[in-house]
N, CA, C and O atoms as a GROMACS GRO file, in nm:
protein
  468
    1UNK      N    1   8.826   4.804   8.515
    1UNK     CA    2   8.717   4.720   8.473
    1UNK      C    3   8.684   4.621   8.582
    1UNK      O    4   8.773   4.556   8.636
    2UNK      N    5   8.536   4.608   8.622
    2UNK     CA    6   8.535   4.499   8.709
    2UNK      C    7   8.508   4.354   8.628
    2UNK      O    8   8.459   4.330   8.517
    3UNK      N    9   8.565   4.265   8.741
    3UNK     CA   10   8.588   4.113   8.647
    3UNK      C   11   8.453   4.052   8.608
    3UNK      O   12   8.350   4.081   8.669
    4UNK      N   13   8.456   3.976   8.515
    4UNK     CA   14   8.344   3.922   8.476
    4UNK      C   15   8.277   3.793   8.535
    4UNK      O   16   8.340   3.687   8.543
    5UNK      N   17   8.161   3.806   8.570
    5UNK     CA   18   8.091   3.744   8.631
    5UNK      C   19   8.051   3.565   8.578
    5UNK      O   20   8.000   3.573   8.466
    6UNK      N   21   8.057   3.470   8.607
    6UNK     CA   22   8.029   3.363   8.558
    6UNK      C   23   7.911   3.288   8.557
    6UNK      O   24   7.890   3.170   8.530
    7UNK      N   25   7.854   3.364   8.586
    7UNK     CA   26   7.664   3.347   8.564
    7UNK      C   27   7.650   3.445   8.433
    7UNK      O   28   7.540   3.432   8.377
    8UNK      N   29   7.719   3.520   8.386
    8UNK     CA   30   7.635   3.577   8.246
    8UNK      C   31   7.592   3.478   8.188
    8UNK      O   32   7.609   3.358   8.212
    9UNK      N   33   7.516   3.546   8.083
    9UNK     CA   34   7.428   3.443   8.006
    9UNK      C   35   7.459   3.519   7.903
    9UNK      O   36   7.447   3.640   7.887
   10UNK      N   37   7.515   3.409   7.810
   10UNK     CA   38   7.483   3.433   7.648
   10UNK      C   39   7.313   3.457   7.552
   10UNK      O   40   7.254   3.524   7.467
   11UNK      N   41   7.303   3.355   7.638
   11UNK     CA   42   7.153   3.319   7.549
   11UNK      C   43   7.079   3.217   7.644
   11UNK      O   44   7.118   3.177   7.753
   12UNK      N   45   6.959   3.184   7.575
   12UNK     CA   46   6.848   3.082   7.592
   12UNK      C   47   6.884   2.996   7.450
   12UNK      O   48   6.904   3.050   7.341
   13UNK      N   49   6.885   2.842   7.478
   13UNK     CA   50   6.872   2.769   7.391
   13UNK      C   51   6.798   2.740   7.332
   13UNK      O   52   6.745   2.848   7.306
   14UNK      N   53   6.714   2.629   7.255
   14UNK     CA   54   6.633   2.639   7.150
   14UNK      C   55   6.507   2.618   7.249
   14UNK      O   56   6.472   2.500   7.240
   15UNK      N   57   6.414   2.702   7.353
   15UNK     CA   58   6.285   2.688   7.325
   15UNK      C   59   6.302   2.636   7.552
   15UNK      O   60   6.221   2.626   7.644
   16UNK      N   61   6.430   2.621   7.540
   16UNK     CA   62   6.535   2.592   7.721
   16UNK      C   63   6.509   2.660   7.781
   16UNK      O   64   6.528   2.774   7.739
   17UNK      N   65   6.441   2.645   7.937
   17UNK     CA   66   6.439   2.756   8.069
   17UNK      C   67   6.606   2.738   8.136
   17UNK      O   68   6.639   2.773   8.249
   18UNK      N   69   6.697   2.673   8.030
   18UNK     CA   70   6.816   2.672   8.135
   18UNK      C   71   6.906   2.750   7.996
   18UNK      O   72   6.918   2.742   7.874
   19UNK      N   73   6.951   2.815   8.098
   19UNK     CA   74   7.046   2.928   8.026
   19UNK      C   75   7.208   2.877   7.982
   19UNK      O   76   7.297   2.835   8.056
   20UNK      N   77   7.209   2.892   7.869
   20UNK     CA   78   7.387   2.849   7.817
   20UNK      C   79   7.482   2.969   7.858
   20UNK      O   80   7.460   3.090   7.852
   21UNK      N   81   7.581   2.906   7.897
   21UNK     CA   82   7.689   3.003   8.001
   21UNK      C   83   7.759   3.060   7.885
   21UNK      O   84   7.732   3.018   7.772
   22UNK      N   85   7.847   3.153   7.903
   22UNK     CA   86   7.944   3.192   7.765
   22UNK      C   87   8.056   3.142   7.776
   22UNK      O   88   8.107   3.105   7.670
   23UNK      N   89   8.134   3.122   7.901
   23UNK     CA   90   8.223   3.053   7.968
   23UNK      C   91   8.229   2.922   8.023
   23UNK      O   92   8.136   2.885   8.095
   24UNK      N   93   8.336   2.840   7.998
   24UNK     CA   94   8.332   2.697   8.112
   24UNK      C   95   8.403   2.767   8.217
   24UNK      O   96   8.438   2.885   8.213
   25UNK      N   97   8.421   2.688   8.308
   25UNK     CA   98   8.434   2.699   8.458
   25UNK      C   99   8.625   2.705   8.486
   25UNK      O  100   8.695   2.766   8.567
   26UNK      N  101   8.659   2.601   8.365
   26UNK     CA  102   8.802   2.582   8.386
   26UNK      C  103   8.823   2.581   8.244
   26UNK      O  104   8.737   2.531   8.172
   27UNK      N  105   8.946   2.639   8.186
   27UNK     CA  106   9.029   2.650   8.040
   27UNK      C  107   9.145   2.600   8.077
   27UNK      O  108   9.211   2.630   8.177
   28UNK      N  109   9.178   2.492   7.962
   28UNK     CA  110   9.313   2.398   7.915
   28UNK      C  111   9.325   2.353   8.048
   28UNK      O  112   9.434   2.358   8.104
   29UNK      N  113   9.229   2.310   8.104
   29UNK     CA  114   9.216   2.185   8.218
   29UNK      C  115   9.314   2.231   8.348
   29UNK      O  116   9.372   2.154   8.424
   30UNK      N  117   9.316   2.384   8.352
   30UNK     CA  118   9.396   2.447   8.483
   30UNK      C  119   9.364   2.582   8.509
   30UNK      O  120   9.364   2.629   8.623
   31UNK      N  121   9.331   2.662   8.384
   31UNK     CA  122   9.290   2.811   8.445
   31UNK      C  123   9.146   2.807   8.532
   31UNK      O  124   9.053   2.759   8.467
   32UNK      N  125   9.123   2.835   8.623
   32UNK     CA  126   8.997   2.852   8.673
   32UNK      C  127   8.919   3.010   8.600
   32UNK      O  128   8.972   3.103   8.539
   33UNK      N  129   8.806   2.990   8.631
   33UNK     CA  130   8.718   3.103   8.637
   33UNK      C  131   8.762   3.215   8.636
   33UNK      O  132   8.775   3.286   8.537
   34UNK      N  133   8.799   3.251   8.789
   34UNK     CA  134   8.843   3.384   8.908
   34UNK      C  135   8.979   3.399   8.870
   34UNK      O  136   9.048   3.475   8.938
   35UNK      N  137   9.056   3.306   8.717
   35UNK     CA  138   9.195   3.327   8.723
   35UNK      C  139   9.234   3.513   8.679
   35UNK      O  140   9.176   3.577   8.591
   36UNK      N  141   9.322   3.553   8.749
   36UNK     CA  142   9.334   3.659   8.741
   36UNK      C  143   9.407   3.712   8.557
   36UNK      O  144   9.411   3.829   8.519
   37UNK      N  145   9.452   3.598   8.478
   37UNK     CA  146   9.525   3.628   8.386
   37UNK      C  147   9.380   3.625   8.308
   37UNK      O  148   9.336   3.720   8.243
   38UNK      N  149   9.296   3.463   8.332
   38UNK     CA  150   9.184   3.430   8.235
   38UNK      C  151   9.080   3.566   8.288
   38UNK      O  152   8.971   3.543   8.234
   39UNK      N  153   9.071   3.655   8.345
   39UNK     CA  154   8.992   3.769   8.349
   39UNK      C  155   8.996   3.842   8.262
   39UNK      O  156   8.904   3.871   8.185
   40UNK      N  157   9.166   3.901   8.266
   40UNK     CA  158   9.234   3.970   8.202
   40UNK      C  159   9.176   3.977   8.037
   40UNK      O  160   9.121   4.071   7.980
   41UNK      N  161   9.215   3.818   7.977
   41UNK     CA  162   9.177   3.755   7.895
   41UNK      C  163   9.040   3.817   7.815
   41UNK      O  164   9.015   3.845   7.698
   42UNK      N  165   8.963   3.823   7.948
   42UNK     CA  166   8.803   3.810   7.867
   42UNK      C  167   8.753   3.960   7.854
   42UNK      O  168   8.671   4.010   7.777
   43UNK      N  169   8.829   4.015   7.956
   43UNK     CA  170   8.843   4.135   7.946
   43UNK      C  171   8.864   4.196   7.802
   43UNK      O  172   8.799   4.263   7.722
   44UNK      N  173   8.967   4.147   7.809
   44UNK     CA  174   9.022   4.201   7.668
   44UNK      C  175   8.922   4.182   7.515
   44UNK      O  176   8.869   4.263   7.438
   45UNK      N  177   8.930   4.049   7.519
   45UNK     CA  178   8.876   4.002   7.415
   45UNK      C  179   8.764   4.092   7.410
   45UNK      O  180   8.755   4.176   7.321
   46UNK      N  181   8.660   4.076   7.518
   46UNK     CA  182   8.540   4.166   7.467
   46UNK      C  183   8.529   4.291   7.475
   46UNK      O  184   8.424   4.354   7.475
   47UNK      N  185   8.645   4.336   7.483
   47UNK     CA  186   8.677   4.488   7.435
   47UNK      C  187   8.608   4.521   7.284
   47UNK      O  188   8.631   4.438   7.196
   48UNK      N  189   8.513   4.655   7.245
   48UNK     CA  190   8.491   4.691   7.158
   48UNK      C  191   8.580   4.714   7.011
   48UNK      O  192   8.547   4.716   6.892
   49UNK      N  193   8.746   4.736   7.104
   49UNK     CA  194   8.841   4.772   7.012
   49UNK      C  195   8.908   4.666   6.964
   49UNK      O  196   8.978   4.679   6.863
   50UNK      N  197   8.901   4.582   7.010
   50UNK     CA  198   8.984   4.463   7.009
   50UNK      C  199   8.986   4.396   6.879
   50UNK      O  200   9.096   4.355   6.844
   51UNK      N  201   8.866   4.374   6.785
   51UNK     CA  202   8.842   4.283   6.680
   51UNK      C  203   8.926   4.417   6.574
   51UNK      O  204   9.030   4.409   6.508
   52UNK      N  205   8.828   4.538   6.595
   52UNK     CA  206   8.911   4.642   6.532
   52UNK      C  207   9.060   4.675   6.498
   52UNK      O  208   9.094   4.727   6.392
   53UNK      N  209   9.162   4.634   6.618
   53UNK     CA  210   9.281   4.608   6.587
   53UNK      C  211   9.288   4.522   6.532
   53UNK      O  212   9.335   4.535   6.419
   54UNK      N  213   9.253   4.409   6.570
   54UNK     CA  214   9.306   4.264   6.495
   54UNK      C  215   9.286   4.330   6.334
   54UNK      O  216   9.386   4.355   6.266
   55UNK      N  217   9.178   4.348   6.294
   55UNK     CA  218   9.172   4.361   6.159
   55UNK      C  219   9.260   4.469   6.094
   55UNK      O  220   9.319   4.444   5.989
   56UNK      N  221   9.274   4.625   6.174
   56UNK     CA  222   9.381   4.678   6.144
   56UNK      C  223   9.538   4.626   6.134
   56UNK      O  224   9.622   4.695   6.075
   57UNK      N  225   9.564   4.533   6.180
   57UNK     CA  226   9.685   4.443   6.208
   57UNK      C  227   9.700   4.367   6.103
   57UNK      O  228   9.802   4.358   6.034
   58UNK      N  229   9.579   4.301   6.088
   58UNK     CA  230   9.594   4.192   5.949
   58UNK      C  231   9.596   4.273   5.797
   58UNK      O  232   9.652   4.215   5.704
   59UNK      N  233   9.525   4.428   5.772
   59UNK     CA  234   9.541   4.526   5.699
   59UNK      C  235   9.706   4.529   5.692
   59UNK      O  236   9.769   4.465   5.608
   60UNK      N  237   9.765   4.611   5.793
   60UNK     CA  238   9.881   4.636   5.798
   60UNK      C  239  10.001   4.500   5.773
   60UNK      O  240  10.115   4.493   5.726
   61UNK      N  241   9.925   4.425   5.819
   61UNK     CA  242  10.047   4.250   5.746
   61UNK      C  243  10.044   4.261   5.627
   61UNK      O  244  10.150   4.250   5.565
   62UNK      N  245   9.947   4.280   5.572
   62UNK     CA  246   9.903   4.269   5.412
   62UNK      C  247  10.031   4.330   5.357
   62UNK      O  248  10.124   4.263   5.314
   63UNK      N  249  10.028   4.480   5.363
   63UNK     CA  250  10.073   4.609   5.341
   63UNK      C  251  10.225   4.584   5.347
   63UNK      O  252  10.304   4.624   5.262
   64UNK      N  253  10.259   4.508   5.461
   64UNK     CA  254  10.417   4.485   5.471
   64UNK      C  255  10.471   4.374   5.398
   64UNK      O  256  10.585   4.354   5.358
   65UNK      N  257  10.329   4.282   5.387
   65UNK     CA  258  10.422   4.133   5.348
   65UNK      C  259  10.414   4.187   5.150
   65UNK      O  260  10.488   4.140   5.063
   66UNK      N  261  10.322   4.275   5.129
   66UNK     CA  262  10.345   4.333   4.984
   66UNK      C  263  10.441   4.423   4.930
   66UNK      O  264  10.444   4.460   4.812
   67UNK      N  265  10.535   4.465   5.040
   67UNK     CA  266  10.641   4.560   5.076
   67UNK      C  267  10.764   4.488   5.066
   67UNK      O  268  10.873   4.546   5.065
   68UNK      N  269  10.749   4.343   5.057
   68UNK     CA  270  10.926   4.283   5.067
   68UNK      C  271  10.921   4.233   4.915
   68UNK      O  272  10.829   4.210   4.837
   69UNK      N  273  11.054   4.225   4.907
   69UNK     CA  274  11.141   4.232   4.790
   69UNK      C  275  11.179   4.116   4.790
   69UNK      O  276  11.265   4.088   4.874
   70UNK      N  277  11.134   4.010   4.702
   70UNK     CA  278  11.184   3.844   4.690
   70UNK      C  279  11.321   3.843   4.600
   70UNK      O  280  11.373   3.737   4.566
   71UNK      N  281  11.370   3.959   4.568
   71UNK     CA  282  11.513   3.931   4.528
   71UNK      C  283  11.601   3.978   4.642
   71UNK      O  284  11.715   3.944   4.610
   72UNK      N  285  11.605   4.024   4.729
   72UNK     CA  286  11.669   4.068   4.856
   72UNK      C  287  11.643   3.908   4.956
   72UNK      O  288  11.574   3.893   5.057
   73UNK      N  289  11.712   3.826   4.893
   73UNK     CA  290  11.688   3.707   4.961
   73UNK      C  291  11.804   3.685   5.124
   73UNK      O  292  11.806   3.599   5.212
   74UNK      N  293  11.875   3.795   5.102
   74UNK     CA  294  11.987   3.789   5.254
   74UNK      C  295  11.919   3.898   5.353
   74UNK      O  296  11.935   3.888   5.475
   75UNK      N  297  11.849   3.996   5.300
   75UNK     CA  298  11.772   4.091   5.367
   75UNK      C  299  11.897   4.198   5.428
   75UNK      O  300  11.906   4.228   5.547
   76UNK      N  301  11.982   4.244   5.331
   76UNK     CA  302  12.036   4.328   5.356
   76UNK      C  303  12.038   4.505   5.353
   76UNK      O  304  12.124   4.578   5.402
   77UNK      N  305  11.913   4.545   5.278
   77UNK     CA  306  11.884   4.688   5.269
   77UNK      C  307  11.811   4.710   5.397
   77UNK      O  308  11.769   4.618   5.468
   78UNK      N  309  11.800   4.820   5.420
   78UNK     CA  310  11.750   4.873   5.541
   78UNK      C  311  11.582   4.868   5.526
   78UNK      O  312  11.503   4.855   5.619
   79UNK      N  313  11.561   4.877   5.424
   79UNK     CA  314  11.379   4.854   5.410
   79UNK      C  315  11.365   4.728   5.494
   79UNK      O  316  11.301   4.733   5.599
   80UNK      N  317  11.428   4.603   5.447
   80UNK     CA  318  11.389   4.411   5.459
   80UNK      C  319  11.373   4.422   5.602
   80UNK      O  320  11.274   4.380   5.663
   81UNK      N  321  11.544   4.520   5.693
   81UNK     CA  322  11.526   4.476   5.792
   81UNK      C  323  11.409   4.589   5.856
   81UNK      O  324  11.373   4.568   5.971
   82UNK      N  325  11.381   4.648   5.820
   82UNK     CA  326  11.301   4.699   5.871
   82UNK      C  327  11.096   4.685   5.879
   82UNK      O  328  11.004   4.732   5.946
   83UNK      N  329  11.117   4.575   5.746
   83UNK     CA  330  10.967   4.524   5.722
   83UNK      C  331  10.991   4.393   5.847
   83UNK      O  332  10.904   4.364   5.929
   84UNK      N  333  11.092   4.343   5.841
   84UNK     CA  334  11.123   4.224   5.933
   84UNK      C  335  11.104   4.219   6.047
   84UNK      O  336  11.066   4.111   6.094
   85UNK      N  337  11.129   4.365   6.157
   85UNK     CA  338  11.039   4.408   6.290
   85UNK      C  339  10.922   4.390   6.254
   85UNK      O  340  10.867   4.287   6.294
   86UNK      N  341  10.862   4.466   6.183
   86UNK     CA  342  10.749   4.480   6.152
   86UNK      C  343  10.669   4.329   6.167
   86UNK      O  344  10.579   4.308   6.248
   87UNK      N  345  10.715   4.245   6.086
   87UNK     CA  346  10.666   4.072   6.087
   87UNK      C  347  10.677   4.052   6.196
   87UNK      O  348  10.572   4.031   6.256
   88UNK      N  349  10.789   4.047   6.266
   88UNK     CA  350  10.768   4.026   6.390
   88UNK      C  351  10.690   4.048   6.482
   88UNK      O  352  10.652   3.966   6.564
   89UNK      N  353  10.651   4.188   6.473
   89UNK     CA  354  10.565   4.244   6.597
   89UNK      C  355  10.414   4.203   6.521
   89UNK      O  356  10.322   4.192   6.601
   90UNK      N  357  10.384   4.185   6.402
   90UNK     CA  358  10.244   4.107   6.376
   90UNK      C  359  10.260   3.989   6.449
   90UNK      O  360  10.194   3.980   6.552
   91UNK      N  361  10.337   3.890   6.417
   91UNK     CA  362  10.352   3.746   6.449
   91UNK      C  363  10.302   3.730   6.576
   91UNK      O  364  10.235   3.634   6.612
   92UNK      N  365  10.353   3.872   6.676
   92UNK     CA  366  10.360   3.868   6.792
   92UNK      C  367  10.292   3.873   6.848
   92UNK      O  368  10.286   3.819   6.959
   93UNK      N  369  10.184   3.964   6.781
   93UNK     CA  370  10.048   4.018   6.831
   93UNK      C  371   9.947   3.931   6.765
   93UNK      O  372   9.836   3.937   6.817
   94UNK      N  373   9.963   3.828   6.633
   94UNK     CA  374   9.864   3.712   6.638
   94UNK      C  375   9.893   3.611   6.746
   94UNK      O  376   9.799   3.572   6.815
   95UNK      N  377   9.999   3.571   6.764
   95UNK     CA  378  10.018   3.511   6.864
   95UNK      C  379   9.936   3.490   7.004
   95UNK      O  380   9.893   3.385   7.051
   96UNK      N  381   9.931   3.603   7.047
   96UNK     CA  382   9.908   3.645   7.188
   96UNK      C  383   9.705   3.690   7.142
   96UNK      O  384   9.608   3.707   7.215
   97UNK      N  385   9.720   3.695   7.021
   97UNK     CA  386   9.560   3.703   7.014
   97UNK      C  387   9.510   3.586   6.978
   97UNK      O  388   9.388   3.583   6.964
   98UNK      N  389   9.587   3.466   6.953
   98UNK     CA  390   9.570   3.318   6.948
   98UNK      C  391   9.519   3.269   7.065
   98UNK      O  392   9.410   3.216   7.086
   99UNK      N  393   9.627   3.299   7.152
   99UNK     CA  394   9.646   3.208   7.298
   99UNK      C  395   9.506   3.286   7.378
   99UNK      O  396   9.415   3.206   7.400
  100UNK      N  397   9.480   3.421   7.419
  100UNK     CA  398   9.383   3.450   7.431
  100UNK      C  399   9.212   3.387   7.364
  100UNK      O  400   9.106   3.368   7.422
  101UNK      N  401   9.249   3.371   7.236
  101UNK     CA  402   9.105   3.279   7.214
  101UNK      C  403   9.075   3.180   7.229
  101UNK      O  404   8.959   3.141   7.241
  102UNK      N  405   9.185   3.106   7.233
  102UNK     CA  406   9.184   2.978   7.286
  102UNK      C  407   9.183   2.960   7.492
  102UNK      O  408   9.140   2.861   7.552
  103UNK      N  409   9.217   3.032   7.530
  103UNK     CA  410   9.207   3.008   7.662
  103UNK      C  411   9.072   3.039   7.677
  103UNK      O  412   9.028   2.970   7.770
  104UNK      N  413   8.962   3.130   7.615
  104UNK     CA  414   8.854   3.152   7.644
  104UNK      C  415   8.727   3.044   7.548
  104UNK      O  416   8.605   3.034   7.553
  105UNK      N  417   8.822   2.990   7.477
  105UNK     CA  418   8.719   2.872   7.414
  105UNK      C  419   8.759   2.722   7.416
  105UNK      O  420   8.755   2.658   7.311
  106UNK      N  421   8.791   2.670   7.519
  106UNK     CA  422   8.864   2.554   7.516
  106UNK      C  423   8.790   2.431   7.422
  106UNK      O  424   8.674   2.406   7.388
  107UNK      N  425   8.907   2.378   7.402
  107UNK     CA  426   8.853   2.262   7.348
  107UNK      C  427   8.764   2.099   7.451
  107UNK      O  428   8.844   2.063   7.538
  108UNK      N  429   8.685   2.047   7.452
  108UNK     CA  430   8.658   1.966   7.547
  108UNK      C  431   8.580   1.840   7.517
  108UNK      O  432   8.485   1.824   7.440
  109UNK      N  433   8.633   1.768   7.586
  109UNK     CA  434   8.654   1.624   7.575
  109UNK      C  435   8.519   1.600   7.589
  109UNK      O  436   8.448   1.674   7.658
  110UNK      N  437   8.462   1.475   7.513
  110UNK     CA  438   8.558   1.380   7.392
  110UNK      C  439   8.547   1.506   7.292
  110UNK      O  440   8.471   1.602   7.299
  111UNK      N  441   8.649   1.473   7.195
  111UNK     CA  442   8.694   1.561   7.109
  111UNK      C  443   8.703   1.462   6.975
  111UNK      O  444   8.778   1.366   6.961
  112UNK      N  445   8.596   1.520   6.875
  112UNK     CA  446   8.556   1.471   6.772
  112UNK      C  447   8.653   1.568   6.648
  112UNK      O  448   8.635   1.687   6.621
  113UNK      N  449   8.739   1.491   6.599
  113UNK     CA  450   8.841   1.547   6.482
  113UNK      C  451   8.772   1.603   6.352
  113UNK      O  452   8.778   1.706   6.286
  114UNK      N  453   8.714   1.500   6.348
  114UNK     CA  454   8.613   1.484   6.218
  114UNK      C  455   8.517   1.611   6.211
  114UNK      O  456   8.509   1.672   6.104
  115UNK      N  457   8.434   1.658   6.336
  115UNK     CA  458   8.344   1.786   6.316
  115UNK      C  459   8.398   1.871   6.388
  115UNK      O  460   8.395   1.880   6.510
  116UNK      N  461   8.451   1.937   6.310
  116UNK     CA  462   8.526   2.061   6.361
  116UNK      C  463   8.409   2.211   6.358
  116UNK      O  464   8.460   2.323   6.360
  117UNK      N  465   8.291   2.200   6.355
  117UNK     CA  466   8.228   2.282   6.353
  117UNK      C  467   8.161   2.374   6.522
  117UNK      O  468   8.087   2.472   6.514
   0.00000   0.00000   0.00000
């Protein structure tokens, strides 16, 4: 894939000859632009397949977290520990699809608590 360019344009603003970027310049006040991980990143994210897993993923959490047994509270049958990878490797993979959205949408100062919109 070649890396993504930082002149794309999302859009035109309301009625604006100046074009809104999709990207800032720097994420969490150290990745640059040209960073080779934050490429990676955007890469990914705007992968076609990408939202598609996520939602297959959150399907499949469903499926497992409806699969454990709240009287198996030591998790000793081989099912628990085996739904228990399973949690894990979701956890793992929201995780890492966390940190990815957030490196590509930073938060930026001043930072209003109150409108979180």
């Amino acid at each position: 894939m070649e890396p993504v360019s930082l002149m794309v344009v999302w859009g035109f603003g309301d009625g604006e000859d100046e074009p809104e970027f999709r990207y800032q310049e720097y994420s969490i006040f150290c990745l640059h632009f040209d960073n080779c991980f934050r490429q990676l990143f955007i890469n990914l994210i705007e992968s076609p397949y990408f939202d598609a897993v996520s939602m297959i993923c959150i399907l499949m959490n469903c499926v497992t977290l409806s699969l454990f047994d709240p009287f198996d509270s030591d998790c000793l049958t081989e099912k628990c520990k085996t739904l228990a990878w399973f949690e894990f490797a979701f956890n793992l993979f929201f995780t890492l699809e966390c940190v990815c959205k957030v490196d590509l949408n930073p938060v930026t100062l001043p930072f209003n608590p109150i409108s979180l919109t």
